[in-house]
C-alpha positions in Angstrom: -25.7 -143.7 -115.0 -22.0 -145.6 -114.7 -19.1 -143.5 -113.2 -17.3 -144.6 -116.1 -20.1 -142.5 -118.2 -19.4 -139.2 -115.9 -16.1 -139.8 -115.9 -15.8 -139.7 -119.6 -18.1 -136.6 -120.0 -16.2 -134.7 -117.6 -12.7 -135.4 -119.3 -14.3 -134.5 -122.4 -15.7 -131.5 -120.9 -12.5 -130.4 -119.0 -10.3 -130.7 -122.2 -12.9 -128.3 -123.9 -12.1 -125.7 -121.6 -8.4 -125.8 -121.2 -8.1 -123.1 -123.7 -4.6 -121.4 -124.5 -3.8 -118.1 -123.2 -4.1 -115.4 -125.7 -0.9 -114.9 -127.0 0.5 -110.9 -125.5 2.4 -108.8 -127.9 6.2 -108.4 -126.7 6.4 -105.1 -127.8 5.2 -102.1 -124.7 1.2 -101.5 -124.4 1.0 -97.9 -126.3 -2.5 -97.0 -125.7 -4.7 -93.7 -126.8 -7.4 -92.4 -124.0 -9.6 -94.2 -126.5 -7.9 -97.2 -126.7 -7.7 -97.5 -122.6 -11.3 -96.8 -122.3 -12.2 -99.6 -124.3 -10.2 -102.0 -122.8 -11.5 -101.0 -119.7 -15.0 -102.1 -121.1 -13.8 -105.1 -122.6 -12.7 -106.1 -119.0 -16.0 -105.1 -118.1 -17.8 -107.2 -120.3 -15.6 -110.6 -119.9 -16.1 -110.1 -116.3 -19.5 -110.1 -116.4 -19.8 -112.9 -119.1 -17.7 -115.1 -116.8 -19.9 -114.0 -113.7 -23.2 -114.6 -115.7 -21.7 -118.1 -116.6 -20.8 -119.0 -113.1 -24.0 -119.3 -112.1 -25.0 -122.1 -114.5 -25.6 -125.0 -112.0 -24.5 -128.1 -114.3 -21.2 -127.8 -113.3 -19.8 -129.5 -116.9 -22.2 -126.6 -118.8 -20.3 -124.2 -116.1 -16.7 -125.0 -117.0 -17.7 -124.8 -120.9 -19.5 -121.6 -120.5 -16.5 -119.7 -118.1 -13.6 -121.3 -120.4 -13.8 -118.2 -122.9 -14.9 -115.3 -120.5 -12.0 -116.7 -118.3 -9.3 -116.3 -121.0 -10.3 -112.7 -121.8 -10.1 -111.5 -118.3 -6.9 -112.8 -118.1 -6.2 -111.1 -121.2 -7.7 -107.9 -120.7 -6.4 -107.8 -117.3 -3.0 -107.6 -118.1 -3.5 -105.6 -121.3 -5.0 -103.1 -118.8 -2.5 -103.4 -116.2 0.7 -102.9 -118.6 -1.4 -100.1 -120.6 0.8 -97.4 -121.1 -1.0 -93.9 -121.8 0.1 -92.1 -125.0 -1.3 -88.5 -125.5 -2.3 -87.1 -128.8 0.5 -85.6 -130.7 1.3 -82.1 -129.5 1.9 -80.8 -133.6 0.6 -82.1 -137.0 4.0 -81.6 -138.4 5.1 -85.1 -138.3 3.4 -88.6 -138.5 3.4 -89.7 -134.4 1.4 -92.1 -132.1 -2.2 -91.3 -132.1 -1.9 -89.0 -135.3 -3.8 -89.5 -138.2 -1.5 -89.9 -141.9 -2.3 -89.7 -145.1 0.0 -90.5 -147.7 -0.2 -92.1 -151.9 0.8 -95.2 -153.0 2.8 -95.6 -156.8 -0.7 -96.9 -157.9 -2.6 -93.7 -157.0 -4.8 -95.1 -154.0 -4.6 -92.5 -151.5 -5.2 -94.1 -148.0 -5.5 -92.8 -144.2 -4.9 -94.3 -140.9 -4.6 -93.4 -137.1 -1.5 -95.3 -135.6 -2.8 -96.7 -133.1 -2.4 -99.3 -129.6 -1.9 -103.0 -131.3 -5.6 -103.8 -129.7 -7.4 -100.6 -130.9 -5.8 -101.1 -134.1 -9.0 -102.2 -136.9 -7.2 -101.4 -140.6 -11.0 -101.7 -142.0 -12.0 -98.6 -139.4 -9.2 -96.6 -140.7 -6.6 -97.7 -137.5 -3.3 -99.5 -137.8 -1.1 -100.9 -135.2 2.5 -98.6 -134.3 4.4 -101.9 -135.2 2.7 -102.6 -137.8 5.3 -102.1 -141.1 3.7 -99.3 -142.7 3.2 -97.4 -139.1 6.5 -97.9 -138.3 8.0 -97.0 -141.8 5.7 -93.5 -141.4 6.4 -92.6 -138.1 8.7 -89.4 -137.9 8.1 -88.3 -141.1 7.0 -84.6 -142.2 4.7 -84.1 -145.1 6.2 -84.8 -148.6 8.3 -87.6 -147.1 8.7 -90.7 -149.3 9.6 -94.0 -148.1 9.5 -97.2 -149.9 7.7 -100.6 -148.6 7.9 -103.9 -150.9 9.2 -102.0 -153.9 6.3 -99.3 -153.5 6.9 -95.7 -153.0 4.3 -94.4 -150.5 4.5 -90.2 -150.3 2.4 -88.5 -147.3 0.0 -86.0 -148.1 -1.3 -85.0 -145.0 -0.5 -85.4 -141.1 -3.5 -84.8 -138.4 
């Protein structure tokens, strides 16, 4: 095998794992218990995938292997480190961090979300982000508020 040959492999290889940072949200790490704790395990979890990759012994297969795993830690670790604990709402009686709303849009659909931390935050699961624009429209408000987003009035119904 030529040095030229390795030395081509391993440039390819190296520029495969020179993956960007994840990008981190400006705005301050709210977190629920729920939210910390699976963080936590996320760290967890990249740690030991990078671990478990470290020991692969081709050392070009190694760098490919710890390029992801290494991000996340990176990642996690500061998302854990600038986590700032939020408790649950002390009252239902108006729409806060970690509450749950529920409120009716001017087409009838009636919809409910926790606001949430920006990495707990899974619309699908019922969750949205405290900067998202509906969150941050909600937040504050009692039940039988109205406030209007793109031309749509959206009315809560309900506050847990």
């Amino acid at each position: 095998m030529s040095v030229a040959f390795v030395k081509e492999e391993s440039a390819e290889t190296a520029a495969e794992t020179l993956l960007p940072d994840r990008p981190i949200s400006p705005h301050p790490n709210l977190v629920t218990e729920a939210g910390l704790k699976a963080l936590e395990l996320q760290l967890r979890q990249a740690r030991e995938a990078f671990e478990a990759a470290n020991g692969i012994e081709d050392v070009n297969e190694k760098r490919r292997q710890t390029a992801g795993p290494l991000r996340d830690l990176r990642y996690l670790a500061e998302r854990v480190r600038s986590a700032q604990l939020v408790p649950p709402p002390a009252s239902t009686d108006i729409v806060a961090f970690g509450g749950t709303v529920t409120f009716e849009r001017d087409d009838g659909r009636v919809q409910t979300y926790r606001i949430v931390g920006e990495d707990e935050a899974d619309p699908k699961a019922g969750s949205i982000s405290y900067v998202s624009p509906v969150a941050k429209l909600l937040i504050g408000k009692a039940v039988g508020d109205v406030v209007s987003m793109n031309g749509q009035e959206l009315e809560i119904t309900a506050i847990g």
